[in-house]
N, C-alpha and C positions, 0 to 999 in steps of 0.2 A: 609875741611870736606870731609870724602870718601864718594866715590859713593855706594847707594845700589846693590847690589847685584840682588835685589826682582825689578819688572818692577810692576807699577803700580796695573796691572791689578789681578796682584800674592796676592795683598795684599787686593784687596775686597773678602767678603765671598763668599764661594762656595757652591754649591748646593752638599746635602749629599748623598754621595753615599750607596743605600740600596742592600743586594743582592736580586737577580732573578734565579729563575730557568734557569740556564744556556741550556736544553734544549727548542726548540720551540715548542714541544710534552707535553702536560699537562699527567701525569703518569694518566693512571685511575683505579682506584682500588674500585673494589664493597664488601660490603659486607654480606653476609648472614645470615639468620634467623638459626638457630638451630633447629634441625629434630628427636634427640635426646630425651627421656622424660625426662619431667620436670627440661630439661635446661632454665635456665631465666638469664644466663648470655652473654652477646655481650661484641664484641672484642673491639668497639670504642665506645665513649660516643662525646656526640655534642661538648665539648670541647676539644676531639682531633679531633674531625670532625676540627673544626675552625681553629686549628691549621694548618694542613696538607694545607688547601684550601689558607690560607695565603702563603703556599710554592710554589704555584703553580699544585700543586694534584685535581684530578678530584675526589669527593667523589659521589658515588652511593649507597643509600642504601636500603634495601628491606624493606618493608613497615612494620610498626608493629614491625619492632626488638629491641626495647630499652622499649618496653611498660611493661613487666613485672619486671624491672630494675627501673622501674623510667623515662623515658626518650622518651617525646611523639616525635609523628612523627615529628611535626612542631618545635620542640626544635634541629630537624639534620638539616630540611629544613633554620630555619632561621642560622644556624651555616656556612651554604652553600652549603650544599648536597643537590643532588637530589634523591628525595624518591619516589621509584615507589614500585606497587605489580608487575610487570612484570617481571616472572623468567627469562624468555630470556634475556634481557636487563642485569638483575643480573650474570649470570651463561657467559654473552658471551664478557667480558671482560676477559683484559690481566691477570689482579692479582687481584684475590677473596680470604675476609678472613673470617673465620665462628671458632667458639669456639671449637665446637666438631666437629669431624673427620665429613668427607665426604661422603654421600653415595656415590653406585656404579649408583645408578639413576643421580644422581648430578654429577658424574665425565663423565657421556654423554653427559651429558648439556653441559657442560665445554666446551671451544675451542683448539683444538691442541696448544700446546708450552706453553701454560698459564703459571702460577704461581699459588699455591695456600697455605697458611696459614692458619695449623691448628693444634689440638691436633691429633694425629693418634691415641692410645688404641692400640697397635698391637695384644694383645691378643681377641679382637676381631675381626679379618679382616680375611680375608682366600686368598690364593694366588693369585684368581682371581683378587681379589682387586688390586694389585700391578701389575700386566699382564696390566688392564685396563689403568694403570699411564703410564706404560714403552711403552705401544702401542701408545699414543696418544704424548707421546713425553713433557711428564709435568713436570715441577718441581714442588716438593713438598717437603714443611718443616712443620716437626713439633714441637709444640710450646715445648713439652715437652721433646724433643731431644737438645735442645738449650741450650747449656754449654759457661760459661764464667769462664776460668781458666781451671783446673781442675775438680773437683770435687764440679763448682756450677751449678746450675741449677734452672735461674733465675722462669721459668713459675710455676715448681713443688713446687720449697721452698716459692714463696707469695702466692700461693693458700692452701699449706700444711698449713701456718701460719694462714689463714681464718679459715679450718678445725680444727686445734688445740686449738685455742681459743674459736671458738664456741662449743667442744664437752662435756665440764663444763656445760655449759650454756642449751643444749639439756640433758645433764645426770639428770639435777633439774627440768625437767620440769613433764616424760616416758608416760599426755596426750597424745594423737597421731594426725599424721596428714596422712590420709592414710596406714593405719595400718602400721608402719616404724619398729615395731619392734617385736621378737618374744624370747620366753624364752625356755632356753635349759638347762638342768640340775639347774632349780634355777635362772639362769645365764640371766638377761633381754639383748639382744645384739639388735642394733641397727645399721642395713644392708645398710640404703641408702648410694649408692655410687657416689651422689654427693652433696657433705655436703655442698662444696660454694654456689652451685644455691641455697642452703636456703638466701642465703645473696647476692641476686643478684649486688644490688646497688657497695657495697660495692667490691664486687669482679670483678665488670665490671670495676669500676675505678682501681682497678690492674692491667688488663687486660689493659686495653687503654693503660695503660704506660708501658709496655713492650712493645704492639703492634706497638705502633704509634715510639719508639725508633730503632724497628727493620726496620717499612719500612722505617727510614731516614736512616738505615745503609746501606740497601740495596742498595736507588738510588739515593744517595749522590756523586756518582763514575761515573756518564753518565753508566747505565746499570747494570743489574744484574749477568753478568759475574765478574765485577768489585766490583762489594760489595761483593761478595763471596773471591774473593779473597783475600779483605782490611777488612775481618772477619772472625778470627778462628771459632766466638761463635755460628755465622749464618753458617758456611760449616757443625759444628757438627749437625745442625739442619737439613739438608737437605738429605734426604734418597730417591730421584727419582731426574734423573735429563738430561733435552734431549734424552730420551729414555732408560735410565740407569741407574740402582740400585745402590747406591751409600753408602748404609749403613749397617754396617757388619751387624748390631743387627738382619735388616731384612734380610740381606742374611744366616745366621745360622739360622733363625726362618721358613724361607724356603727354600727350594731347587733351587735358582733365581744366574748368575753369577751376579757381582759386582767387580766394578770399582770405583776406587778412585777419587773422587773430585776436587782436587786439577790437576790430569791430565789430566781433562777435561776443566776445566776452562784456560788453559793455553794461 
């Protein structure tokens, strides 16, 4: 009879090996309320709060942000977040994410090098805005700049699909809620330019799932130089970055030099 091979001890069971956040740094990432009118949608919901906190991620979130969504305070607390009203706390973390663009009040707040995720709207911002980013040495992505492939764009086309289904459904109704609409030649048109926050709930779990996809693409790589690099989708997102304008769209929309992405992450 041969001998085995396997030594005793090879053959009782073993204790399962789980992954861990390979760094010893818990990421911290806060999130912010929306400053915006009658924004009622948030970038994470308590279950990708849960998710993240299982990887190891430090979740902070600002107090009251998931309430017009559905999603009370104590539904992020018990997920594993800490929920405070203290903007300092919010605004002086590494990477802050908020749905709609950033004031220039909030990008003071902010800390030099940060990170921040969000929608920019570039037709509303004026150069200053972008001065204030490139000064303080920030990166910034926006969600709406974020291409996968060519010609996708994951944040615009599940929000447009919110928008498009529900415009039926507002067309049958033309009661009003805040007078939303005004008639022009005959013609009843209906202006509000944010059709998802009618549908918070539903468009905040969109939201999550993009969001919560992008921060594991980020610091899945030890660092955000590294996930930049290990993602075409996230470079197209990113238009400021260590003190450097990095995106044509905004260098043609102002007069700012601009540098390539990919040569700086080197």
């Amino acid at each position: 009879m041969s001998k085995s091979p396997f030594s005793k001890a090879e053959f009782l069971p073993q204790e399962e090996r789980l992954w861990v956040n390979p760094s010893e740094k818990r990421l911290k990432v806060s999130f912010a309320k929306a400053s915006t009118l009658q924004e009622r949608r948030v970038a994470i919901t308590p279950e990708g709060v849960k998710q993240l906190c299982q990887l190891g991620y430090e979740i902070i979130i600002q107090k009251d942000l998931g309430l017009h969504a559905g999603f009370e305070n104590h539904f992020y607390s018990e997920a594993g977040a800490e929920v405070t009203a203290d903007e300092k706390r919010i605004f002086s973390t590494p990477f802050v994410v908020k749905v709609g663009p950033f004031t220039i009040t909030e990008i003071d707040k902010v800390s030099s090098d940060c990170t921040l995720l969000s929608a920019l709207q570039i037709k509303t911002k004026k150069k200053l805005y972008f001065e204030k980013l490139l000064d303080k040495k920030i990166t910034a992505i926006g969600l709406e700049f974020i291409r996968e492939g060519t010609d996708h764009f994951p944040f615009v086309e599940s929000l447009g699909e919110i928008s498009g289904q529900s415009a039926v459904h507002i067309a049958s109704e033309l009661t009003t809620h805040d007078d939303p609409i005004r008639i022009v030649y005959d013609v009843i048109h209906y202006g509000v330019p944010n059709i998802p926050s009618r549908y918070p709930k539903t468009s905040s779990i969109a939201l999550n799932a993009l969001v919560v996809s992008f921060l594991l693409k980020l610091t899945a790589n030890e660092g955000l130089s590294a996930g930049f690099l290990n993602s075409h989708e996230l470079q197209s997102g990113v238009y400021t970055y260590d003190g450097y304008l990095t995106s044509n769209l905004v260098a043609d929309w102002f007069p700012l030099p601009f540098r390539n992405l990919s040569l700086l992450t080197l």
